[in-house]
C-alpha positions in Angstrom: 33.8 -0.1 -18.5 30.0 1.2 -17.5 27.9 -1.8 -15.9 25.8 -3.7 -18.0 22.2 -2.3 -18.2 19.5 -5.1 -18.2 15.9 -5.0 -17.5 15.0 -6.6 -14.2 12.6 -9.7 -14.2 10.1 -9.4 -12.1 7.5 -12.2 -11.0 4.1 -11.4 -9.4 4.3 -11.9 -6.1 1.8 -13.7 -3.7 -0.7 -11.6 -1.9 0.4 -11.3 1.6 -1.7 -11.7 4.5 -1.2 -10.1 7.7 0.4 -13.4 9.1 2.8 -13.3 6.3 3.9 -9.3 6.3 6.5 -7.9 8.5 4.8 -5.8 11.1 6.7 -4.0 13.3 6.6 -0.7 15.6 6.0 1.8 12.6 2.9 -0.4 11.2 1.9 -2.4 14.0 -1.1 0.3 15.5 -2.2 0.6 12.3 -2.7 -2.7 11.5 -4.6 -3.4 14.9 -6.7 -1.1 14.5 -8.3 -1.8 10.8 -8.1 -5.6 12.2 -10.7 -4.7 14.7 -13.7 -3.1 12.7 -16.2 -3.6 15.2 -14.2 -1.5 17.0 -14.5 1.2 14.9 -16.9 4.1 15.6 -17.5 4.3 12.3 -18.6 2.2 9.5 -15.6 3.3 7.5 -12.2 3.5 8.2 -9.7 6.3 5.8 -6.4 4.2 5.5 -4.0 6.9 3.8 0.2 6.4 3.0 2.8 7.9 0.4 3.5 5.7 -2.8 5.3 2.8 -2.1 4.4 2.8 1.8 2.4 -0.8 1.4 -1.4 0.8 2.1 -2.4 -1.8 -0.9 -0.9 -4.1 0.9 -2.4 -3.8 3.8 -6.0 -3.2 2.3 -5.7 -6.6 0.4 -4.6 -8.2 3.4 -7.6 -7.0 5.2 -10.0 -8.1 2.2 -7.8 -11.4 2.2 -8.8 -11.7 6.0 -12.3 -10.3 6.1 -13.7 -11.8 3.2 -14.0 -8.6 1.8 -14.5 -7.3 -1.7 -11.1 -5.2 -3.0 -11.4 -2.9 -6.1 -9.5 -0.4 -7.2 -10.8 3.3 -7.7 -10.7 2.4 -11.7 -13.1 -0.6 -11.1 -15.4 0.8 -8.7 -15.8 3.7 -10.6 -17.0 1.5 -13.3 -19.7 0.2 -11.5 -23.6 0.7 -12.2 -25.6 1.6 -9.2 -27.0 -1.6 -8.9 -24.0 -3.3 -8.6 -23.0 -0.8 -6.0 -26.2 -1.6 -4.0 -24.9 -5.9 -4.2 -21.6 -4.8 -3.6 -22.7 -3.3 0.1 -23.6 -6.7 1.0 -20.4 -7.4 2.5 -17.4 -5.8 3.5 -15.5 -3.6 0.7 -12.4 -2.0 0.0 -12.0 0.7 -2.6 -8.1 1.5 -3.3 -6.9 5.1 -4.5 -10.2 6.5 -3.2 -8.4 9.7 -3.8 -8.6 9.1 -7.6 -12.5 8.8 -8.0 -14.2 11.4 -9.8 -17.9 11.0 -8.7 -19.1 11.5 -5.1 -22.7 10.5 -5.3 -21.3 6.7 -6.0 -19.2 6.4 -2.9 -22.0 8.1 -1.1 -24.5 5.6 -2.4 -21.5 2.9 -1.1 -21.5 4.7 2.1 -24.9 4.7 2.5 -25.7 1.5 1.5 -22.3 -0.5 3.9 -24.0 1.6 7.6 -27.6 0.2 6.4 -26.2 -3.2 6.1 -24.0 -3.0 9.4 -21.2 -4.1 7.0 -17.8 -2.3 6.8 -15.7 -0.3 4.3 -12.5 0.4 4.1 -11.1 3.7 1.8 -7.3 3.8 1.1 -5.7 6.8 -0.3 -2.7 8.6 -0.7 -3.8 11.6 0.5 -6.4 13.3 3.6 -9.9 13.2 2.8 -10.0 16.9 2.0 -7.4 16.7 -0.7 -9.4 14.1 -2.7 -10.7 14.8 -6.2 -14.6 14.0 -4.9 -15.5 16.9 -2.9 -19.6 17.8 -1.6 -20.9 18.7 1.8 -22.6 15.6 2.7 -19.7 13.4 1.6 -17.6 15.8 4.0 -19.5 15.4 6.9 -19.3 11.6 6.5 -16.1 11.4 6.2 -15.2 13.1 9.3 -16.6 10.7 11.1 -14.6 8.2 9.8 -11.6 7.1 11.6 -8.7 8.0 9.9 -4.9 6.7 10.5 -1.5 7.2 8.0 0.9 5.3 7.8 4.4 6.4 9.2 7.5 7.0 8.1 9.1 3.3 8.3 11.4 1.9 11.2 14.6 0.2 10.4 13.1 -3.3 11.1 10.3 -2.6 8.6 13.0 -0.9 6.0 15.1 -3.9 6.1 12.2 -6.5 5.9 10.7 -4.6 2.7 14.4 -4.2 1.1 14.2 -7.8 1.2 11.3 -8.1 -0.5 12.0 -6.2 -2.7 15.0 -7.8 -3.9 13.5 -11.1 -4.0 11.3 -10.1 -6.4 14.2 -9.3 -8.5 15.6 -12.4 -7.9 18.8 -10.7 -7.0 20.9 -11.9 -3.6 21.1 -9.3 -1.2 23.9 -9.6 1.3 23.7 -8.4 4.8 26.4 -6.4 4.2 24.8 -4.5 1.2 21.7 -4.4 3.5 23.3 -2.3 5.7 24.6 -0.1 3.3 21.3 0.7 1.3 19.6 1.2 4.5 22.2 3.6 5.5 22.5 5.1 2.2 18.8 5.7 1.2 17.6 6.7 4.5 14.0 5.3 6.1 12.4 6.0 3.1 9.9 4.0 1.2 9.8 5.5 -2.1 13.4 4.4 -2.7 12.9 0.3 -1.8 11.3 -0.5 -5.1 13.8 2.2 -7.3 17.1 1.1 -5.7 16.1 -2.9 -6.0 15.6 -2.4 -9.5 18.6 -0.3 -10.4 20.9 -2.7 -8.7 18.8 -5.3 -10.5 19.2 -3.8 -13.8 22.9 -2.6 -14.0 24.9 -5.9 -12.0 24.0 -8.5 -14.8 25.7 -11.3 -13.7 28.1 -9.9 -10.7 27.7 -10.8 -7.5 26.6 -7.6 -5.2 28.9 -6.0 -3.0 29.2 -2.8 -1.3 31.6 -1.2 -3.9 29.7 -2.2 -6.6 26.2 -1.1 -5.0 28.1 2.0 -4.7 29.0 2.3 -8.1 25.7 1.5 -9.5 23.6 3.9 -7.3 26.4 6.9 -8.0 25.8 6.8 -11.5 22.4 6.6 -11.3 
């Protein structure tokens, strides 16, 4: 008889600060070095990482700790240019910077974050160069910005998310299914949230156990 299919209930989840996050050898650089802006030799800082890697993450984190604005490319691109020129006022982030479709507002942003001595931090999946806002003088500022990807995750960092992960399901995960998963689906972060919420969706009521993990993800 097939497993039972059922949508997994999710609950949003409380934004995690950087006290609260697992940080370990694959994000730890990273995360000292956007927690150390004046630092920076720059006024922005290009935070870049697949889907699924936990750049968001990270980004609200630093807003949560800076007292920063966070908006997402959709939000800021909404903005009037007066708005833009309040927003510069105090620390920013701007989320799937890759996404925006018109330069001259992040170069207004730009502009308006190294007049104010304030700080700005651009996440992205992608280099700078492979964004959808392309001009010569947005170029030249951005390669002056400090860039830094996030890495393929470590096994302590794989582990910690697979547990989030599951949580969020509400679904037990047992050491011993741990292992297997993190055996199984390799370091890689695009498969935390997909495996969690197939195993979520197809156990129904049945406690997980290796076989059954097995089971689930060979069919899917």
């Amino acid at each position: 008889m097939p497993p039972s299919r059922q949508i997994p209930i999710q609950f949003p989840e409380a934004q995690l600060s950087f006290e609260g996050m697992a940080i370990t050898s694959a994000n730890r650089a990273i995360c000292a070095a956007i927690r150390k802006p004046e630092r920076w030799p720059y006024h922005a800082f290009c935070l870049i990482g697949p889907p699924g890697s936990g750049i968001t993450t990270l980004a609200q984190a630093w807003a949560e700790e800076r007292s920063a604005k966070y908006l997402s490319a959709k939000a800021f691109g909404e903005l009037g240019i007066a708005e833009v020129e309040d927003l510069t006022a105090q620390d920013l982030v701007i989320d799937d910077v890759d996404t925006l479709t018109n330069a001259e507002t992040l170069l207004l942003t730009l502009s308006g974050i190294k007049r104010r001595e304030t700080r700005i931090l651009l996440v992205a999946h992608s280099v700078p160069g492979h964004w959808r806002i392309q001009s010569p003088d947005l170029k030249s500022r951005l390669q002056a910005a400090p860039l830094a990807e996030l890495p393929a995750p470590d096994e302590d960092l794989m582990r910690a998310r697979l547990r989030r992960a599951f949580a969020r399901c509400y679904l037990d995960l047992p050491k011993s299914v741990e292992d297997y998963l993190v055996t199984r689906i390799g370091l890689d972060y695009s498969l935390i949230e997909q495996s969690a919420e197939i195993l979520a969706g197809a156990s129904g009521d049945r406690p997980l156990t290796i076989p059954l993990a097995r089971e689930i993800l060979g069919e899917a």
